[in-house]
C-alpha positions as CSV (number, residue, x, y, z in Angstrom):
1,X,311.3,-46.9,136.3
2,X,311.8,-50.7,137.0
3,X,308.9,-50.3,140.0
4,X,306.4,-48.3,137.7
5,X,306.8,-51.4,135.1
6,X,306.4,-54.0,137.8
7,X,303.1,-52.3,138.8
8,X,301.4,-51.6,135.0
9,X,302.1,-55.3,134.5
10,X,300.4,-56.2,137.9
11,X,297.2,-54.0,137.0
12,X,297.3,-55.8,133.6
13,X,297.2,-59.4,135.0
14,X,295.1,-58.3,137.8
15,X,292.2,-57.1,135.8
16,X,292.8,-60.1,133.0
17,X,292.6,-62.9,135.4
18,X,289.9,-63.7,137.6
19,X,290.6,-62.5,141.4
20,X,291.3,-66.1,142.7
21,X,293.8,-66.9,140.3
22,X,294.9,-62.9,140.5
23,X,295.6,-63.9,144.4
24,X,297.7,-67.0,143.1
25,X,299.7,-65.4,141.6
26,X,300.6,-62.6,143.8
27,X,300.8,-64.9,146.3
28,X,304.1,-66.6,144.3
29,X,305.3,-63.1,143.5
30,X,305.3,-62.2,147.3
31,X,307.1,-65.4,147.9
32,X,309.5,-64.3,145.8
33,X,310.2,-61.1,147.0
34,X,309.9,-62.7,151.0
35,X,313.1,-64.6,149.8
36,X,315.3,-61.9,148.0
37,X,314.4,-58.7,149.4
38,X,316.8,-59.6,152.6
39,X,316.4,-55.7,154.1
40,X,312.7,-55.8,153.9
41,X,312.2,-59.2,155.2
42,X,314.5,-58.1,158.4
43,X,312.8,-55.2,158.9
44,X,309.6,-57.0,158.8
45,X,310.7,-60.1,161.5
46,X,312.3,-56.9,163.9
47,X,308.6,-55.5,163.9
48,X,307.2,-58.8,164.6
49,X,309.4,-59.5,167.4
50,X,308.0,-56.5,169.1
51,X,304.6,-56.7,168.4
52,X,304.2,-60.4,169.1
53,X,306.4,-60.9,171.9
54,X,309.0,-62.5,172.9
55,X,307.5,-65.9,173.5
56,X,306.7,-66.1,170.0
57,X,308.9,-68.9,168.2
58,X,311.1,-68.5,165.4
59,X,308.7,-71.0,163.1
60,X,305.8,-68.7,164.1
61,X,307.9,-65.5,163.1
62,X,308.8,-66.4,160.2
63,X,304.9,-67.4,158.9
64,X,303.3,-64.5,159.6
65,X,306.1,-62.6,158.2
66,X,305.5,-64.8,155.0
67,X,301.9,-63.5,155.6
68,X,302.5,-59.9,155.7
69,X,304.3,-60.3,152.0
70,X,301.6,-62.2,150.7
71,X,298.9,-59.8,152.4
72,X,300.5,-57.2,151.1
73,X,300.7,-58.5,147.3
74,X,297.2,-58.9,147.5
75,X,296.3,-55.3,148.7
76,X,298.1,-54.5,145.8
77,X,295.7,-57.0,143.4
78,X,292.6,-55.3,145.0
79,X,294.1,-51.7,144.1
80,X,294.8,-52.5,140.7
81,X,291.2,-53.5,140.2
82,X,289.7,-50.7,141.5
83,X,287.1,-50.3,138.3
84,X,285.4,-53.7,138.6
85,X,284.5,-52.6,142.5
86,X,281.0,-52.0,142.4
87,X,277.4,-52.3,144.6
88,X,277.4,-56.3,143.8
89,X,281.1,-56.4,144.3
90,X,280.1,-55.0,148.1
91,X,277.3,-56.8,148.7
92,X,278.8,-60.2,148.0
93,X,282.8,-59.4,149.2
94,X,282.4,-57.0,152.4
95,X,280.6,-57.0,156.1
96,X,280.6,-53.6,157.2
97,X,280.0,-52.9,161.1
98,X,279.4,-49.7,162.3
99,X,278.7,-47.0,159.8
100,X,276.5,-45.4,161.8
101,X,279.9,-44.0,164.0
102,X,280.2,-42.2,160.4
103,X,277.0,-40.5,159.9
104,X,277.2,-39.7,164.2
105,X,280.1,-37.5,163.3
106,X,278.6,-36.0,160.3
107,X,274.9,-34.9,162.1
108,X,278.0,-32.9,164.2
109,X,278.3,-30.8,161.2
110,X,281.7,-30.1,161.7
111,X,283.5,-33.1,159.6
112,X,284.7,-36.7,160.0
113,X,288.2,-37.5,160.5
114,X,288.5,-40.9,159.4
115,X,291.5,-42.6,160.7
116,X,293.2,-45.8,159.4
117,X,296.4,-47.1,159.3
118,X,298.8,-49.5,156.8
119,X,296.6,-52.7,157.9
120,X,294.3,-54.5,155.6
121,X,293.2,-52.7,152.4
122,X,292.7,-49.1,153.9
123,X,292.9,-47.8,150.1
124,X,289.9,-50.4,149.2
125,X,287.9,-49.0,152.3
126,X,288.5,-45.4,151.4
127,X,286.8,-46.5,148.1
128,X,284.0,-48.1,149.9
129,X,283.1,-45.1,151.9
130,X,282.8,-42.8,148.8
131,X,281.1,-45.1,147.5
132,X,278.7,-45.2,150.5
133,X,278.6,-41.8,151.5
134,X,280.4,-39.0,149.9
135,X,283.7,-38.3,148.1
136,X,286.3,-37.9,150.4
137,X,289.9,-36.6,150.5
138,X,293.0,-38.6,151.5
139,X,295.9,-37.6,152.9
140,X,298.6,-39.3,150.7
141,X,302.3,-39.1,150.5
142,X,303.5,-38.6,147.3
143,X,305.5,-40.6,145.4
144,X,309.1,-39.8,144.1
145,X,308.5,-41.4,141.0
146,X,306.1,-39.2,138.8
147,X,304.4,-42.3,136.6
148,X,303.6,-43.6,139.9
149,X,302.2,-40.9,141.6
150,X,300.2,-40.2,138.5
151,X,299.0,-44.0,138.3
152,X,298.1,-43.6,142.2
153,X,295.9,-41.0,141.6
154,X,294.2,-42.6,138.9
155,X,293.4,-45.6,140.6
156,X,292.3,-43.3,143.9
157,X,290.0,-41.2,141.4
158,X,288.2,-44.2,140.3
159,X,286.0,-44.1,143.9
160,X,285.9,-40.2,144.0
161,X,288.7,-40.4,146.3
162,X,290.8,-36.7,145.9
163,X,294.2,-37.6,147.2
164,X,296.0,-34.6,149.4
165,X,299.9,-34.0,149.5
166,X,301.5,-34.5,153.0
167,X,302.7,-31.1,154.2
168,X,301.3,-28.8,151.5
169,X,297.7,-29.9,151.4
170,X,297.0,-28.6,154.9
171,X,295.0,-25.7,154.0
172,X,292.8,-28.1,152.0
173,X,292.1,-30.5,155.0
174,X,291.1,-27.9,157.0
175,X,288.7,-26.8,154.2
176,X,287.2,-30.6,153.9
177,X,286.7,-30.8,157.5
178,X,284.8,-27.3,157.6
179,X,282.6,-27.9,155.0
180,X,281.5,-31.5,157.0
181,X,283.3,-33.7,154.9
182,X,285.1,-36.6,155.2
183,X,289.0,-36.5,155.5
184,X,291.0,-39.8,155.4
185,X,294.0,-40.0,157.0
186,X,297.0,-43.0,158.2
187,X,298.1,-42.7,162.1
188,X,300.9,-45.0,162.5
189,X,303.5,-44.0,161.0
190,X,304.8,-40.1,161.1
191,X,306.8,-38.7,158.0
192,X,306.9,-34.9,159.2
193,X,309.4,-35.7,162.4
194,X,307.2,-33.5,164.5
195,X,304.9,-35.6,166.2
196,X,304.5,-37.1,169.0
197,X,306.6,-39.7,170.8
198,X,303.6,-42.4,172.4
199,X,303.8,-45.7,173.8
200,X,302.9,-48.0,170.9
201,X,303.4,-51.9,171.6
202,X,305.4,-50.7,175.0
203,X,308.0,-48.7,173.0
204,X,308.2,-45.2,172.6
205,X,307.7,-44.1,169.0
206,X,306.5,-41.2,166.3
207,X,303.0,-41.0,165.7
208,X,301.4,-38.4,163.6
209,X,300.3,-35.1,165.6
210,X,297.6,-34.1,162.1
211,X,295.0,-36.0,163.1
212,X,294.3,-34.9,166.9
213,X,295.5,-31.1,165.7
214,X,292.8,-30.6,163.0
215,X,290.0,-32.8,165.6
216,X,291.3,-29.9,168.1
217,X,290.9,-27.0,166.1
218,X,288.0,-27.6,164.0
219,X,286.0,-29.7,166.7
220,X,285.6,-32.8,164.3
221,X,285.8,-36.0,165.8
222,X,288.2,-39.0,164.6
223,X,286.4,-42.3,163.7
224,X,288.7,-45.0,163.2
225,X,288.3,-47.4,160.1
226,X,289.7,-50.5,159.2
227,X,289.3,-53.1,156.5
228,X,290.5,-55.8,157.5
229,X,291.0,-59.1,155.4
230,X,289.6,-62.0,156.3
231,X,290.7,-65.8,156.1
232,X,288.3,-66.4,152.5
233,X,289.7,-63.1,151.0
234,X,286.7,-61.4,152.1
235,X,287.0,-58.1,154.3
236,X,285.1,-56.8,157.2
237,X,285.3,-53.1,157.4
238,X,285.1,-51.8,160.9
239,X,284.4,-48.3,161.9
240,X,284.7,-47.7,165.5
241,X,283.5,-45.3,168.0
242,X,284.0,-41.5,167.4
243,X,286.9,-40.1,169.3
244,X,286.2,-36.2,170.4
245,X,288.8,-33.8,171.3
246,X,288.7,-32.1,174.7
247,X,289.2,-28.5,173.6
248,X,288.8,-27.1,177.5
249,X,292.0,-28.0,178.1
250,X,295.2,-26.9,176.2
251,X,296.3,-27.9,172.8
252,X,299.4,-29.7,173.8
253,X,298.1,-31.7,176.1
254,X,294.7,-32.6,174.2
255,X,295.6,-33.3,171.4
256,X,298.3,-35.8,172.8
257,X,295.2,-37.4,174.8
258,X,294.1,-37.7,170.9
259,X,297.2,-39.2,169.9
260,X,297.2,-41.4,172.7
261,X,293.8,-42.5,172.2
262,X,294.0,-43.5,168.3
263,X,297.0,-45.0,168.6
264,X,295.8,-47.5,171.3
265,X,293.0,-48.3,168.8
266,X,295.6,-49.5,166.2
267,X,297.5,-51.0,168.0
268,X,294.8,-53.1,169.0
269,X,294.0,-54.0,165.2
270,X,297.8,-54.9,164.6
271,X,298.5,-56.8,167.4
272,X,294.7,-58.9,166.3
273,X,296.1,-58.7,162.5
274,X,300.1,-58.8,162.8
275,X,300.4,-59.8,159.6
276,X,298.1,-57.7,157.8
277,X,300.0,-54.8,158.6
278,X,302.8,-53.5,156.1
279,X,305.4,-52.2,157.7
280,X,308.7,-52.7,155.8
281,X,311.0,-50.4,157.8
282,X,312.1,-51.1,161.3
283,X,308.9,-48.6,163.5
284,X,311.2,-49.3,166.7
285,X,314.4,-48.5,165.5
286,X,316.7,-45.2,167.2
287,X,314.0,-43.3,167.9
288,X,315.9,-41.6,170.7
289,X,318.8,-40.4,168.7
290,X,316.6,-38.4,166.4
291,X,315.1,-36.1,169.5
292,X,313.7,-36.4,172.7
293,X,310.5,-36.7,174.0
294,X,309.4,-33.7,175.7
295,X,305.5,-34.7,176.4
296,X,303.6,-36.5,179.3
């Protein structure tokens, strides 16, 4: 309940204020919460470690940990204004490179898969692409807490983006993808347990099998997307090359080649933007003990 409070009083002060001064202050509230929230903050410096190196000094560490808590608050201030984002809002706020990979995939007719992941503002760029193009449906997982799920998909509705359950939306990604929609999805971090173990920053870890499965089976090719913050607060949203699936060979090992393939894109983007990307539970963490990997 405490958490549900927390964010109505952030969308209250974040569409009183101006943005500037909104940033301000999440900025002091992320400081705060960098200096308190002891398990969070560790989990966020073991991350680090891995994805910067281990030249990388403990001054350094600690900064763009800093930054990922302050990055963070500040995807949360751009959320919570989701009504005031608009065609001036784009214009002045957002370079956007490559939509044409989008409309590629589309001519296809069989659907767009696009493919993000817990850097930037992904749930600002899903806006901008229904905004753009078409409605589109997100996969989402679904809150614990019903007053937040429900203020979730408020906020998601406000830019015609449909938000699907994890696990028992399946039948209506499939449906998206098959009527040449788009279908918006996260491939970094896996919540089912099922998929597949891939080399991600040199270390073995679960990323999401959906993605390359319904690219497999329904022929639709996986554009990744990012929004990606810049130093003024302004954001660049990137969408890269379409990804096919190679359905003459077998399942297994094609849509691992998928798997593969998008998650060498992010990790690219994370190890560019280390501390635009939230992750506040240890990705590296004993993997092995949970099951082994079985794949090429």
């Amino acid at each position: 309940m405490l958490l549900y409070v927390l964010y109505r009083i952030g969308f209250f002060i974040s569409n009183l204020l101006p943005l500037s001064i909104t940033y301000v202050f999440a900025s002091l509230i992320a400081e705060i919460y960098y200096l308190v929230c002891a398990n969070d903050r560790n989990s966020v410096q073991n991350n680090l470690k891995t994805i910067l190196g281990g030249s990388c000094s403990d001054a350094e560490l600690k900064r763009t940990a800093r930054g990922v808590f302050r990055n963070f608050a500040k995807y949360l201030a751009d959320f919570f204004r989701f009504s005031k984002i608009d065609d001036e809002y784009i214009k002045k706020h957002i370079n956007i490179v490559g939509l044409e990979n989008v409309d590629k995939g589309l001519r296809d007719g069989k659907g767009v898969i696009a493919l993000s992941a817990h850097i930037g503002n992904w749930e600002l760029g899903g806006l901008i692409v229904s905004l753009l193009r078409q409605p589109m449906q997100a996969v989402v997982l679904t809150h614990k807490n019903k007053n937040i799920n429900d203020f979730f998909t408020r906020q998601r509705s406000i830019g015609n983006m449909r938000p699907v359950e994890i696990g028992i939306g399946l039948r209506a990604c499939y449906t998206v993808l098959k009527k040449n929609g788009i279908l918006a999805v996260l491939g970094d971090r896996d919540f089912s347990k099922n998929g597949f173990w891939i080399e991600f920053f040199g270390k073995k870890t679960l990323i999401p099998r959906g993605p390359a499965v319904f690219s497999y089976r329904l022929g639709s090719c996986i554009v990744p997307v990012f929004m990606i913050r810049e130093e003024d607060d302004n954001f660049t949203l990137i969408f890269e090359e379409p990804i096919y699936p190679d359905v003459s060979q077998d399942e297994e090992i094609s849509t691992r080649k998928l798997a593969k393939a998008y998650s060498s894109v992010i990790e690219s983007y994370v190890k560019k933007y280390p501390s635009q990307w939230y992750m506040f539970k240890e990705v590296w963490n004993n993997h092995e003990k949970m099951r082994p990997d079985t794949g090429v």
